[in-house]
VMD Tcl script that builds the backbone (N, CA, C; Angstrom):
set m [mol new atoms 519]
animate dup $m
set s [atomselect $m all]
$s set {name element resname resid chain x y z} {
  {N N UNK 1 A -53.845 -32.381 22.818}
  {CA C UNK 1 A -52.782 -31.404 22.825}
  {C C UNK 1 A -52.609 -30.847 24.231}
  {N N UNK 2 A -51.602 -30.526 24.387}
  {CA C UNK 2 A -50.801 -30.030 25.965}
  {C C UNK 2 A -51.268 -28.576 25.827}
  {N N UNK 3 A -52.304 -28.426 26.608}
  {CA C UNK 3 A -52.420 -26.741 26.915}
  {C C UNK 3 A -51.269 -25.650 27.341}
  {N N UNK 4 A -50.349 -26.171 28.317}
  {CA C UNK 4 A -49.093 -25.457 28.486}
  {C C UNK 4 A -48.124 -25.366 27.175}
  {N N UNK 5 A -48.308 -25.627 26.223}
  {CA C UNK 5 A -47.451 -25.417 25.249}
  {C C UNK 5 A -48.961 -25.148 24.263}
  {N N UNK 6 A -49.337 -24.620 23.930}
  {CA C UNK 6 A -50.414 -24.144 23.098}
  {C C UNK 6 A -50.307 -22.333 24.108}
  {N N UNK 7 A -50.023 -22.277 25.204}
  {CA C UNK 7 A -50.263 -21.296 26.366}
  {C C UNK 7 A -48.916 -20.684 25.799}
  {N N UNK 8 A -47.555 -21.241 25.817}
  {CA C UNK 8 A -46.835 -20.933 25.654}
  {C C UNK 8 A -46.408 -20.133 24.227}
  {N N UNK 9 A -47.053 -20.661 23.566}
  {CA C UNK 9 A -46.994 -20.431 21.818}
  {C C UNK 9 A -47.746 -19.584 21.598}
  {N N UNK 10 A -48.851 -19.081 22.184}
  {CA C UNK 10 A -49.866 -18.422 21.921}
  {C C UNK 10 A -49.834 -16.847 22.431}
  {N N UNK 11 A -50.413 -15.825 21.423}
  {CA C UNK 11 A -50.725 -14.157 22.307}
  {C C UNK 11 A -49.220 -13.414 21.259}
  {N N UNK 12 A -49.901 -12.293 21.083}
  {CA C UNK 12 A -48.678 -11.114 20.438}
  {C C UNK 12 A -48.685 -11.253 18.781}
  {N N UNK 13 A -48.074 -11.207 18.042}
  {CA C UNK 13 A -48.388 -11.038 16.618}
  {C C UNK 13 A -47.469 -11.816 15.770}
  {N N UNK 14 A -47.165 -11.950 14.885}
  {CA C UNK 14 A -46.989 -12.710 13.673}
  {C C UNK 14 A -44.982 -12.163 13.442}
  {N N UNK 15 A -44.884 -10.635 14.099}
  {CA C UNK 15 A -43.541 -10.320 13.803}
  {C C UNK 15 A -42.688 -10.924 15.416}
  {N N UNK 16 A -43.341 -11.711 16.243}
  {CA C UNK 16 A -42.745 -12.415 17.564}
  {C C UNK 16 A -42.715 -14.073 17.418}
  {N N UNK 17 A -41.730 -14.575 17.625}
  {CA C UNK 17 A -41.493 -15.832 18.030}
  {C C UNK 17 A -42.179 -16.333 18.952}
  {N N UNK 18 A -42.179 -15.226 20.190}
  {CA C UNK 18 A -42.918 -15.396 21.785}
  {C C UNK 18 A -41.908 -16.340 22.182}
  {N N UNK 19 A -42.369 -17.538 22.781}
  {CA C UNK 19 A -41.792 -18.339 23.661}
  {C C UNK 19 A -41.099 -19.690 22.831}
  {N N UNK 20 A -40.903 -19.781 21.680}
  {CA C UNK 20 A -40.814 -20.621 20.708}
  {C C UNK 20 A -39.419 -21.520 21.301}
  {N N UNK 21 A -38.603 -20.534 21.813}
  {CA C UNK 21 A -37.317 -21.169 22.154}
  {C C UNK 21 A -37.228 -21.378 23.465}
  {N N UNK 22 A -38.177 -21.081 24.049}
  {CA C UNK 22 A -38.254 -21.627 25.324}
  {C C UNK 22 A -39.295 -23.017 25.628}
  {N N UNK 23 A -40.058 -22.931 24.445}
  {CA C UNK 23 A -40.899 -24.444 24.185}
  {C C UNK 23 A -39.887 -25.470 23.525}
  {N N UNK 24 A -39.097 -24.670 22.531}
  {CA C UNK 24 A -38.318 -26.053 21.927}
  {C C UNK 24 A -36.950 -26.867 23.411}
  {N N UNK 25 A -36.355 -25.320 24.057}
  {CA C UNK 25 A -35.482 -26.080 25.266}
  {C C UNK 25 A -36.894 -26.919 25.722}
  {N N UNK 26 A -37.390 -26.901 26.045}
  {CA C UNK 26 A -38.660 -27.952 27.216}
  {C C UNK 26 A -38.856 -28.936 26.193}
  {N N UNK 27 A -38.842 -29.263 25.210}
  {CA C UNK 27 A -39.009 -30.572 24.731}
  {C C UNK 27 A -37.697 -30.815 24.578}
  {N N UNK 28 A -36.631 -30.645 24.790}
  {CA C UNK 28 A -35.314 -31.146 23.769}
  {C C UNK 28 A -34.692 -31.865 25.255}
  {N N UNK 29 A -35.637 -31.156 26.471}
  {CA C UNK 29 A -35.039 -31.913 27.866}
  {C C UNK 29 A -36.036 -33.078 27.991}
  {N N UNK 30 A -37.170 -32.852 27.373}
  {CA C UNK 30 A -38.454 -33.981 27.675}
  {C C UNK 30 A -38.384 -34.319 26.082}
  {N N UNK 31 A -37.893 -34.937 25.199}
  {CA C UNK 31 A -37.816 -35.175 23.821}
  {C C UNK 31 A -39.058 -36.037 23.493}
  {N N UNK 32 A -40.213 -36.902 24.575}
  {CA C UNK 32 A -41.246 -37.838 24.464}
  {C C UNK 32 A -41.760 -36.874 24.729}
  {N N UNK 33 A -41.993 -35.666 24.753}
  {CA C UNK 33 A -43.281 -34.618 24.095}
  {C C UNK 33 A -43.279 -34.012 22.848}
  {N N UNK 34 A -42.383 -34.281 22.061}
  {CA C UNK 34 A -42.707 -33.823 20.511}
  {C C UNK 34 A -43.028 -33.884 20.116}
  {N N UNK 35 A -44.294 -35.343 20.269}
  {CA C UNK 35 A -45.519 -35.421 19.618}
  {C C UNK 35 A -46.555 -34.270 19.913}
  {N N UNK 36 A -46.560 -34.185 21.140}
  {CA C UNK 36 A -47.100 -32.589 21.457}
  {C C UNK 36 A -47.071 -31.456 20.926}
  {N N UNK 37 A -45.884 -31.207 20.643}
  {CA C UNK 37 A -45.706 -30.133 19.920}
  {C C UNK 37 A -45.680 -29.944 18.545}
  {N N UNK 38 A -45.372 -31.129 17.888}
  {CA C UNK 38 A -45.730 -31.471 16.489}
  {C C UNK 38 A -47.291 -31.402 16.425}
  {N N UNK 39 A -48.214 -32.010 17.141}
  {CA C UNK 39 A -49.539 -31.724 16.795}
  {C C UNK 39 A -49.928 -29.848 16.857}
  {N N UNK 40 A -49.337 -29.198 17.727}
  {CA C UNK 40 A -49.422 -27.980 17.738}
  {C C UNK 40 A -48.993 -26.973 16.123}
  {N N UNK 41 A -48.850 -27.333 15.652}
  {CA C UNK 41 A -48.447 -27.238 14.033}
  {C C UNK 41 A -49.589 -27.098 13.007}
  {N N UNK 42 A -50.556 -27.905 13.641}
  {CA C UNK 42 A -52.165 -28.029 13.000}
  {C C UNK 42 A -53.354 -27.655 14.029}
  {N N UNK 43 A -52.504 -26.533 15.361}
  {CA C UNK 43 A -53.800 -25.756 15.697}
  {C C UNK 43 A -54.100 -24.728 14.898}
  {N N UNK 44 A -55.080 -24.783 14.965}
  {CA C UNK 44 A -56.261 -23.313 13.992}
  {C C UNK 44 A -55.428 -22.378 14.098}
  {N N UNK 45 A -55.323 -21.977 15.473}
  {CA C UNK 45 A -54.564 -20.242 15.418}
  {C C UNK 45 A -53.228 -20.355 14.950}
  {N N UNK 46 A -52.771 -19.444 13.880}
  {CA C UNK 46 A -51.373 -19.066 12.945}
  {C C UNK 46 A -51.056 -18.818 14.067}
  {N N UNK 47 A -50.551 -18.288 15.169}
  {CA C UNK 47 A -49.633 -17.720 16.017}
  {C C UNK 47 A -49.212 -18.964 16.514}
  {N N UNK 48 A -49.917 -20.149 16.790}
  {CA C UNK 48 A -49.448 -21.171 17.439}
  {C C UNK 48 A -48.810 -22.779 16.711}
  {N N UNK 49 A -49.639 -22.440 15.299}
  {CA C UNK 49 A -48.800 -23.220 14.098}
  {C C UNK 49 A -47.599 -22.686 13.981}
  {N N UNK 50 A -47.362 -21.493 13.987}
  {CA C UNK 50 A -45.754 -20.635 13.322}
  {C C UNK 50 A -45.019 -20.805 14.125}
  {N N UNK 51 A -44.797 -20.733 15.528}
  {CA C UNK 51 A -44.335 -20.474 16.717}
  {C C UNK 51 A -44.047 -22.129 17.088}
  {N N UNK 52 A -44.717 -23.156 16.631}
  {CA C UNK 52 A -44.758 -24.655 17.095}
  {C C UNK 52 A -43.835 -25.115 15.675}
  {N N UNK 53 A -43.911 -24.856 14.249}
  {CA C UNK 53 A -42.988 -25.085 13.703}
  {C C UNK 53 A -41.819 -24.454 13.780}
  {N N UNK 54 A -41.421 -22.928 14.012}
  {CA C UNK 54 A -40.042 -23.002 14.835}
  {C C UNK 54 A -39.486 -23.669 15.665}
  {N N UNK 55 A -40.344 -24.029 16.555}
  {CA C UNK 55 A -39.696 -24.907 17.805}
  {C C UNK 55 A -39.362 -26.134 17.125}
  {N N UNK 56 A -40.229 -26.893 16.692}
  {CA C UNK 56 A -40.289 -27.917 15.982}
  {C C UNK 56 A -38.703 -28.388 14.876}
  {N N UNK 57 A -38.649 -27.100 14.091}
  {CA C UNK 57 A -37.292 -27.093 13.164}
  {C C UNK 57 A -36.262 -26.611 13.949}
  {N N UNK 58 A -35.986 -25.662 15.332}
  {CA C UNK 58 A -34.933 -25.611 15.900}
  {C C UNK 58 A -34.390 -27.395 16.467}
  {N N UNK 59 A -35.593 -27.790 16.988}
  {CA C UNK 59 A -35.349 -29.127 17.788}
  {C C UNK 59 A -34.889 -29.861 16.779}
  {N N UNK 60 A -34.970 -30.123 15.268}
  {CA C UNK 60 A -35.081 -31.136 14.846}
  {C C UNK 60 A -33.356 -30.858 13.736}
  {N N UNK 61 A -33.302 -29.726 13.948}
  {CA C UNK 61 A -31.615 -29.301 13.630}
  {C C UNK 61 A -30.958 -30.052 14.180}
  {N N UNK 62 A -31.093 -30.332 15.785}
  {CA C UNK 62 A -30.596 -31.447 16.643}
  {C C UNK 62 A -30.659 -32.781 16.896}
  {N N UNK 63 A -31.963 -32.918 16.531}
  {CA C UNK 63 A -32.327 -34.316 16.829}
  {C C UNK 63 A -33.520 -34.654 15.686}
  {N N UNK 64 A -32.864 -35.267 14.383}
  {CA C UNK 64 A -34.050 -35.043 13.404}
  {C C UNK 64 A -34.477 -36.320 13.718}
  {N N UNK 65 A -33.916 -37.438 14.383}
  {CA C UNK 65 A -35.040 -38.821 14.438}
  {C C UNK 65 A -36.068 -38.175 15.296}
  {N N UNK 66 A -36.310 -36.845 16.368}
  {CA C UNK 66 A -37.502 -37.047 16.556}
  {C C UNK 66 A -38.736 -36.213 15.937}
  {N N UNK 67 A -38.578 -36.318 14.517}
  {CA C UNK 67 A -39.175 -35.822 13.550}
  {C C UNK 67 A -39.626 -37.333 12.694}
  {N N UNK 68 A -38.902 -38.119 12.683}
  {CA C UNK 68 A -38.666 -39.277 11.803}
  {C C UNK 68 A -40.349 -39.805 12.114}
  {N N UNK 69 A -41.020 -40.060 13.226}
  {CA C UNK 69 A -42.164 -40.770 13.490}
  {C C UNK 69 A -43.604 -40.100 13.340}
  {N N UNK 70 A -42.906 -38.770 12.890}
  {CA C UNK 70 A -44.356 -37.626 12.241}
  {C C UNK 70 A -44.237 -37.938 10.569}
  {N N UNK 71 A -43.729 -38.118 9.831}
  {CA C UNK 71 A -42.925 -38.052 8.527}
  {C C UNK 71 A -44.390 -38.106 7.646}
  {N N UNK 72 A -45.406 -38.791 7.763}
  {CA C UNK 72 A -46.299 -38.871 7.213}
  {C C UNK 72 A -47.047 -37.416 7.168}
  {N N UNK 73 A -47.506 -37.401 8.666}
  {CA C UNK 73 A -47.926 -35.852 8.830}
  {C C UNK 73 A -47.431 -35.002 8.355}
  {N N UNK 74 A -46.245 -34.781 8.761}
  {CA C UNK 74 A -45.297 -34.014 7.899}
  {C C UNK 74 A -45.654 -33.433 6.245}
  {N N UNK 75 A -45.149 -34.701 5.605}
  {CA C UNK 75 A -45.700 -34.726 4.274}
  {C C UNK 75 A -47.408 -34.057 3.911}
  {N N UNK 76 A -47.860 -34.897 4.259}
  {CA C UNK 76 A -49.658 -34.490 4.365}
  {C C UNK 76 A -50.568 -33.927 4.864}
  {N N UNK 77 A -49.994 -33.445 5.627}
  {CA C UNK 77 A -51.098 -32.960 6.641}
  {C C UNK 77 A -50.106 -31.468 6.638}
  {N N UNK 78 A -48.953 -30.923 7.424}
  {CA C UNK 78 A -48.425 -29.998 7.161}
  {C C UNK 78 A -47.967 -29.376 6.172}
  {N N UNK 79 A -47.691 -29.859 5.579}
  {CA C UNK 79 A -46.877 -29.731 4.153}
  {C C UNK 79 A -48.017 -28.807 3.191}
  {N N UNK 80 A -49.299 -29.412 3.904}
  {CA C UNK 80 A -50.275 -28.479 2.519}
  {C C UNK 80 A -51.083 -27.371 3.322}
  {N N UNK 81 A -50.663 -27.006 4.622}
  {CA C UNK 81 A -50.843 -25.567 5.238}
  {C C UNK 81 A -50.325 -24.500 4.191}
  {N N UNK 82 A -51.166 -23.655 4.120}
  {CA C UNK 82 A -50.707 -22.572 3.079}
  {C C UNK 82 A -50.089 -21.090 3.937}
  {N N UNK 83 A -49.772 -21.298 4.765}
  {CA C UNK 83 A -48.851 -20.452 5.847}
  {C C UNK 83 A -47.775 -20.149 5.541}
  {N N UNK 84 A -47.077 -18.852 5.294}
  {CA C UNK 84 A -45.389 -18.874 4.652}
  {C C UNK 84 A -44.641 -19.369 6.090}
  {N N UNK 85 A -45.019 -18.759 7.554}
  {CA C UNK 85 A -44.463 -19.423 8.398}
  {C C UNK 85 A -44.475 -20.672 8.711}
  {N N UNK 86 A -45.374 -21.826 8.289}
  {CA C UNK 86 A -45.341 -22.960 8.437}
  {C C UNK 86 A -44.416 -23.538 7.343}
  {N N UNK 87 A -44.470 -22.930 5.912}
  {CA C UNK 87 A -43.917 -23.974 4.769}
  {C C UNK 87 A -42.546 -23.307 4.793}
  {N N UNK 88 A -41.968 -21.902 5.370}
  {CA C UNK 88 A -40.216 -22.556 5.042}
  {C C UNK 88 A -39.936 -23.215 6.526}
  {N N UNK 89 A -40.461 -23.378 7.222}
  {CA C UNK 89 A -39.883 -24.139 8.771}
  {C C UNK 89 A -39.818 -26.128 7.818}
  {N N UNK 90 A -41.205 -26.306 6.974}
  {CA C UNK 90 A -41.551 -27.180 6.470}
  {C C UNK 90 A -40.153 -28.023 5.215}
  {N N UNK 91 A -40.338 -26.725 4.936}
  {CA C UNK 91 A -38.842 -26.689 3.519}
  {C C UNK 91 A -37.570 -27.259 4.106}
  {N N UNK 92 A -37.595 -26.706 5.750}
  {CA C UNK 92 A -35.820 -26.995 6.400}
  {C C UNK 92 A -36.260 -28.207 7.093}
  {N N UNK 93 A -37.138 -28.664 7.240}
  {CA C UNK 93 A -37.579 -29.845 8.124}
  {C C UNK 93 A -37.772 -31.366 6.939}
  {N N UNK 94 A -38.113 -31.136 6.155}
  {CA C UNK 94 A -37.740 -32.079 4.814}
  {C C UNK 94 A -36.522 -32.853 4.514}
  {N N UNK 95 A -35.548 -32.646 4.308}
  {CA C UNK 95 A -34.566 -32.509 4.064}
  {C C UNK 95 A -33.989 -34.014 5.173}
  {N N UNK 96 A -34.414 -34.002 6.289}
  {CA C UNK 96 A -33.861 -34.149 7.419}
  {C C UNK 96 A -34.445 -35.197 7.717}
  {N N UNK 97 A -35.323 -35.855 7.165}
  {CA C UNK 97 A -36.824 -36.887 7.300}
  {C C UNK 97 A -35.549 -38.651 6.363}
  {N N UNK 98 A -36.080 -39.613 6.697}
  {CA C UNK 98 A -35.362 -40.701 6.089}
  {C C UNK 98 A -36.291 -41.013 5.117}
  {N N UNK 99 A -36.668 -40.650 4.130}
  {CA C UNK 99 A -37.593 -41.179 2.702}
  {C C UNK 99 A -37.096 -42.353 2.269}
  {N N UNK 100 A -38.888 -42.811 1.556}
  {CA C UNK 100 A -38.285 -43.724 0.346}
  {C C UNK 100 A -38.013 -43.610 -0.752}
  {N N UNK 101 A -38.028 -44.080 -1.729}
  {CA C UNK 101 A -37.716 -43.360 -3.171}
  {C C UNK 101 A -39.230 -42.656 -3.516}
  {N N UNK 102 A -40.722 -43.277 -3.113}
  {CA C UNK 102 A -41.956 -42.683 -3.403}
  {C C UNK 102 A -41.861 -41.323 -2.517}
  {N N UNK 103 A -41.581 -41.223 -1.520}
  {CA C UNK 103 A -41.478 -40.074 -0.172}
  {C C UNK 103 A -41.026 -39.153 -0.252}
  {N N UNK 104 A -39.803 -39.468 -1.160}
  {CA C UNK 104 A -38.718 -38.214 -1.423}
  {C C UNK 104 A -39.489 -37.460 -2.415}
  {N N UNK 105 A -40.013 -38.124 -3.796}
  {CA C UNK 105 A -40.779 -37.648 -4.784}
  {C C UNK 105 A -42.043 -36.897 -4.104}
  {N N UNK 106 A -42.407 -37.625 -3.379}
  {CA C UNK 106 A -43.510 -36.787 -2.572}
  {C C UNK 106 A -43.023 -35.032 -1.997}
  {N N UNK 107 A -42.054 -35.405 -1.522}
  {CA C UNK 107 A -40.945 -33.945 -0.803}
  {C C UNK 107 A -40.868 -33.008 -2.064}
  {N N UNK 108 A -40.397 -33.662 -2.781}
  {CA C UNK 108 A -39.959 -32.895 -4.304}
  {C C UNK 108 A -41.259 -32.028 -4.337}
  {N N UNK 109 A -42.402 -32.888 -4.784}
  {CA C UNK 109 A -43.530 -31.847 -5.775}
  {C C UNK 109 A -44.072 -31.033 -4.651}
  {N N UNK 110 A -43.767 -31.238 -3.186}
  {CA C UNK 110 A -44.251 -30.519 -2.098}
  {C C UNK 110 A -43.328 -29.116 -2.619}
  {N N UNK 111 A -41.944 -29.432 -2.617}
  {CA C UNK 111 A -41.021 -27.990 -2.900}
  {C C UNK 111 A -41.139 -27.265 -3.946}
  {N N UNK 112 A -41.440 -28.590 -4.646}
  {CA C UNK 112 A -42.000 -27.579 -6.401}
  {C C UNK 112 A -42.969 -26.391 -6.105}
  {N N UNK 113 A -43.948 -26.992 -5.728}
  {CA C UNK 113 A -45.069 -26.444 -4.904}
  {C C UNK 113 A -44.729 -25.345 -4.045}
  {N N UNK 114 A -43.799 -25.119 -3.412}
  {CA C UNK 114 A -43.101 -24.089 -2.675}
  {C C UNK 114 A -42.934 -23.147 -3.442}
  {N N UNK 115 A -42.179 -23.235 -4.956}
  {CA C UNK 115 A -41.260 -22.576 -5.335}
  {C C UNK 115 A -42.292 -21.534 -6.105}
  {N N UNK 116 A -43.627 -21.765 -5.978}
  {CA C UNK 116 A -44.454 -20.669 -6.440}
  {C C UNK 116 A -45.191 -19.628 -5.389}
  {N N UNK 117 A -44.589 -20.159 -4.415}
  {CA C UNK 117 A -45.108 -19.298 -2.749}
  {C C UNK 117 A -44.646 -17.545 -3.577}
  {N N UNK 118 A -45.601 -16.727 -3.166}
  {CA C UNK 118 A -45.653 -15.097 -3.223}
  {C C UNK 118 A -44.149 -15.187 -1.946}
  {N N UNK 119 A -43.864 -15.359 -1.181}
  {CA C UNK 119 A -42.867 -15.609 -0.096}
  {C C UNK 119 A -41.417 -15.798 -0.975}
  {N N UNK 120 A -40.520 -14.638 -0.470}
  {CA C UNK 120 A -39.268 -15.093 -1.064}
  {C C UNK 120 A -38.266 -16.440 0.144}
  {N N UNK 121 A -39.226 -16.131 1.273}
  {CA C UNK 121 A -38.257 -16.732 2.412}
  {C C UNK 121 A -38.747 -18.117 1.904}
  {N N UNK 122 A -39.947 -18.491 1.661}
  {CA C UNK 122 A -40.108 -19.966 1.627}
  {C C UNK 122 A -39.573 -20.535 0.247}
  {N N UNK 123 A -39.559 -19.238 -0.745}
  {CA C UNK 123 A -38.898 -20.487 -2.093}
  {C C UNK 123 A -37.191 -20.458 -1.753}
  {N N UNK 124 A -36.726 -19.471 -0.990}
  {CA C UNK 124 A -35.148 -19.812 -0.687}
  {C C UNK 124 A -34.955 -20.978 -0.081}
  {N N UNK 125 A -35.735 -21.072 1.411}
  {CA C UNK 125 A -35.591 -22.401 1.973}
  {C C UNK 125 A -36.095 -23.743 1.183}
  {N N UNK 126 A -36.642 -23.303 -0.098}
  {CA C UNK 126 A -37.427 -24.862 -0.748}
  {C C UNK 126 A -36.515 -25.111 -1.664}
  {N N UNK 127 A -35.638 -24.141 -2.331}
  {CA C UNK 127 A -34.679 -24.154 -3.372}
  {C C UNK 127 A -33.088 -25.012 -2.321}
  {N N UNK 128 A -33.004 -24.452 -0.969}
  {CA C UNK 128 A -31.972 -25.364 -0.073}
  {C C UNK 128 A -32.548 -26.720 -0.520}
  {N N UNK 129 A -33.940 -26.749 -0.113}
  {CA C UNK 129 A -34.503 -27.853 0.294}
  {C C UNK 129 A -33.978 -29.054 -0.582}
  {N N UNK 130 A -34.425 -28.428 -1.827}
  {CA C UNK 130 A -34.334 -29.749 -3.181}
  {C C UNK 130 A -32.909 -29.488 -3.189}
  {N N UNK 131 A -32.214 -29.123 -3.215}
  {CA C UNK 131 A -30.933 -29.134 -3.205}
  {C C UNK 131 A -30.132 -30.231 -2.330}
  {N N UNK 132 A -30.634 -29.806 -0.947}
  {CA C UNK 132 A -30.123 -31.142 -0.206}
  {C C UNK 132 A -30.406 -32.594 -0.053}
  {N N UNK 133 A -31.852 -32.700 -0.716}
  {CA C UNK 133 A -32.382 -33.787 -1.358}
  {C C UNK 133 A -31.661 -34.451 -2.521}
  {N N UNK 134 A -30.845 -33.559 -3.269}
  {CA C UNK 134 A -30.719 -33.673 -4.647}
  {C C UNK 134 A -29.121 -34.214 -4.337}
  {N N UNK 135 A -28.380 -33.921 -2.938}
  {CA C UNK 135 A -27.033 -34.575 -2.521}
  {C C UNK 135 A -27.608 -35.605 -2.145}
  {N N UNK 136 A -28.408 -35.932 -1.237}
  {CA C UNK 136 A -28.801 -37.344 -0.668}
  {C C UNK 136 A -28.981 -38.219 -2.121}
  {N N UNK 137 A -29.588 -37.967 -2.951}
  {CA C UNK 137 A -30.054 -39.074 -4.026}
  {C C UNK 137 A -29.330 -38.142 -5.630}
  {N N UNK 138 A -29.083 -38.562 -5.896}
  {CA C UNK 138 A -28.217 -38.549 -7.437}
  {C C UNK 138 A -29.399 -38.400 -8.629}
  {N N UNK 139 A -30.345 -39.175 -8.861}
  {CA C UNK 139 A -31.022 -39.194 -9.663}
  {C C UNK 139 A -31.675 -37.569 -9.360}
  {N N UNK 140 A -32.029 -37.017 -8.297}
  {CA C UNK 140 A -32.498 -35.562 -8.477}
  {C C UNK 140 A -31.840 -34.658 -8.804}
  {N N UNK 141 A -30.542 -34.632 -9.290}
  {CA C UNK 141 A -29.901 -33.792 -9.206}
  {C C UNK 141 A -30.145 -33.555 -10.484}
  {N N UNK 142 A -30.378 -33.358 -11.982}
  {CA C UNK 142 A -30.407 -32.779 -13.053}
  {C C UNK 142 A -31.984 -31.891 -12.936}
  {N N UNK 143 A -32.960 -32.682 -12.553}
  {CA C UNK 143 A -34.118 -31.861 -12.348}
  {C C UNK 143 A -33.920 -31.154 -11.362}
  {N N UNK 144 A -33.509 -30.860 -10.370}
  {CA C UNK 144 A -32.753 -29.678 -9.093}
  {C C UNK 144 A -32.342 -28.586 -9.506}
  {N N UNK 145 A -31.122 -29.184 -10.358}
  {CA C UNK 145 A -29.917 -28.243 -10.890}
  {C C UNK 145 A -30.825 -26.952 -11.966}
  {N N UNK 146 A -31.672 -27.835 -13.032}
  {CA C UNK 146 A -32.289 -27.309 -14.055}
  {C C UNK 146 A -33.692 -26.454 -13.576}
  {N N UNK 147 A -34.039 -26.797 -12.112}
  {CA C UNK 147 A -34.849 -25.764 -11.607}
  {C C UNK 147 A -34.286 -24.827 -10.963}
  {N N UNK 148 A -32.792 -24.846 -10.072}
  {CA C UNK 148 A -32.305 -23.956 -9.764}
  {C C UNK 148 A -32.016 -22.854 -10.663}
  {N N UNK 149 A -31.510 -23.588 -11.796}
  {CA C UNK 149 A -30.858 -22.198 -12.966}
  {C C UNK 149 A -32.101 -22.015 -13.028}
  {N N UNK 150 A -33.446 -22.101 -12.774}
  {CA C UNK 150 A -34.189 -20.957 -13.725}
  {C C UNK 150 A -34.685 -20.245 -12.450}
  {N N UNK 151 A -34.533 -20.177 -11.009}
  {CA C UNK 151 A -34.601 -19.606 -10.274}
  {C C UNK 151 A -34.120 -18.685 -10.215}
  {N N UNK 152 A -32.517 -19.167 -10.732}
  {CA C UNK 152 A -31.174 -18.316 -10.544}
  {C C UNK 152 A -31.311 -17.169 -11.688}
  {N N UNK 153 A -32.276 -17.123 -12.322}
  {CA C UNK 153 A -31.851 -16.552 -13.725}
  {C C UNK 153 A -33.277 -15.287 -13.543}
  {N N UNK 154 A -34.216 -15.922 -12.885}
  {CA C UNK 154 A -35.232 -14.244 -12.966}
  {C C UNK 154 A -35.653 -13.877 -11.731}
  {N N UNK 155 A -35.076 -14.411 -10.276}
  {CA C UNK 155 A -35.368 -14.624 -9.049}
  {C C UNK 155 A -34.935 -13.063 -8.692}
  {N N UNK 156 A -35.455 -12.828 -7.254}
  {CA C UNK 156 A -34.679 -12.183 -6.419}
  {C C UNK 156 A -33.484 -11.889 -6.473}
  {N N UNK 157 A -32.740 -10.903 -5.776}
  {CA C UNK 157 A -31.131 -10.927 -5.729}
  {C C UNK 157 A -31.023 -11.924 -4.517}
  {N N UNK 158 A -31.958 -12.404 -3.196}
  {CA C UNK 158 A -31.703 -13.511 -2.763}
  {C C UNK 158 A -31.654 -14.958 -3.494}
  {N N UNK 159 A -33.000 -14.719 -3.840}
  {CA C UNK 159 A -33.199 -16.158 -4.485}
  {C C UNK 159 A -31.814 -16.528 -5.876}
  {N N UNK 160 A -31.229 -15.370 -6.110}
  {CA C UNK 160 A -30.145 -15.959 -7.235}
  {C C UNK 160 A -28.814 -15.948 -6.747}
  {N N UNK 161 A -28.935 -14.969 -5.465}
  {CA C UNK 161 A -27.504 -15.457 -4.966}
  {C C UNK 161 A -27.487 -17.232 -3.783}
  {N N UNK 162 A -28.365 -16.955 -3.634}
  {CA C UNK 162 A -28.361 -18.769 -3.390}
  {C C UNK 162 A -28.658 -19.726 -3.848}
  {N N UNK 163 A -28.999 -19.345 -4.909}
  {CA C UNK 163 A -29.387 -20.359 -6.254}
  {C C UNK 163 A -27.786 -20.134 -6.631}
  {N N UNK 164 A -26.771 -19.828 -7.017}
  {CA C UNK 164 A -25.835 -19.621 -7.478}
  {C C UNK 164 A -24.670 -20.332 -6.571}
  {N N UNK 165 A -24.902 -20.351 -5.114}
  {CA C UNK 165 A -24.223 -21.263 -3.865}
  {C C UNK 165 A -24.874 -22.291 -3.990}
  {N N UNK 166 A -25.927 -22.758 -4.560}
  {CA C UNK 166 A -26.176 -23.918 -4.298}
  {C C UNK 166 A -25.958 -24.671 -5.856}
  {N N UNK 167 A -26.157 -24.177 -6.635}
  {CA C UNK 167 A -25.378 -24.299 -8.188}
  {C C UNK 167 A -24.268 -25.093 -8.104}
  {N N UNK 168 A -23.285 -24.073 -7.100}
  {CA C UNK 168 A -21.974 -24.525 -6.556}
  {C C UNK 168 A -21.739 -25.856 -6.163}
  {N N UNK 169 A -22.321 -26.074 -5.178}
  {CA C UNK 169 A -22.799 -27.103 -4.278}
  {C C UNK 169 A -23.201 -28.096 -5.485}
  {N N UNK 170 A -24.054 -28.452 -6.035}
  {CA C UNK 170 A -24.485 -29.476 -6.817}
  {C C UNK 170 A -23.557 -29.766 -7.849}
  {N N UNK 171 A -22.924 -28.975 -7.975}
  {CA C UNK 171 A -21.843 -29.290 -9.090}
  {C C UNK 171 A -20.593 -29.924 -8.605}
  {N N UNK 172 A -20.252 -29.808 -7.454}
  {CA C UNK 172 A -19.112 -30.347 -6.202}
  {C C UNK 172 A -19.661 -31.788 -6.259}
  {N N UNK 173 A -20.631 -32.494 -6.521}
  {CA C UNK 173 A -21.519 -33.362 -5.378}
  {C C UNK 173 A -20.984 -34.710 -6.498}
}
mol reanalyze $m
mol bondsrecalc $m
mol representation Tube
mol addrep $m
């Protein structure tokens, strides 16, 4: 791992980004360090996992093939950090990955898995999640839809007003 970006990510508390967007511009100009910073995702210290998956999901808003060659990690190795800042960066970074039909299922029970997070931010972003999964492939969409309504039905006033846009959404599709 690149000490200048572990340096960068690192120091101040849990309610700061710190330098997150100033690590993701430095890879998005050097894009053959994202392996770098993707491994920074599975350092020990939370300040530098949380702060490395922001960067990580801003960059990959832009450029999700260079997410495409972690996809495993992704799945396995990140995916089962029990961090609310790691798993909704995780939730919007899913979505965006090229699966196979086993991979996607893999994504799925990862979000299922989400959708019991104490975190309202990570089951909103996991409820997007299967949702946009559930446009990519057809066959998810009745088990999606039928977990959304029961989101939609004892959730949050977040979690049901976007369970209710995304209701929308699946029913358009």
């Amino acid at each position: 791992m690149n000490s200048d970006l572990i340096e960068k990510l690192s120091g101040g508390d849990r309610r700061s980004i710190g330098r997150s967007e100033e690590v993701a511009a430095d890879i998005l100009a050097q894009p053959d360090r994202f392996g770098e910073l993707f491994e920074c995702i599975l350092n020990p210290d939370p300040l530098v996992r949380m702060r490395a998956a922001d960067a990580a999901e801003k960059l990959t808003a832009q450029r999700p093939d260079l997410l495409q060659p972690h996809k495993d990690s992704l799945l396995h190795q990140v995916a089962q950090i029990p961090q609310q800042e790691v798993r909704w960066h995780v939730a919007q970074m899913l979505p965006r990955l090229q699966l196979s039909m086993q991979e996607r299922q893999e994504a799925v029970s990862v979000l299922e898995r989400y959708l019991e997070d104490h975190s309202k931010i990570v089951v909103t972003f996991s409820m997007q999640a299967l949702a946009d999964l559930a446009l990519q492939d057809a066959s998810l969409r009745p088990q999606v839809r039928a977990r959304i309504e029961q989101l939609s039905a004892s959730g949050s006033p977040a979690i049901r007003s976007r369970g209710r846009k995304l209701l929308h959404q699946l029913k358009q599709a």
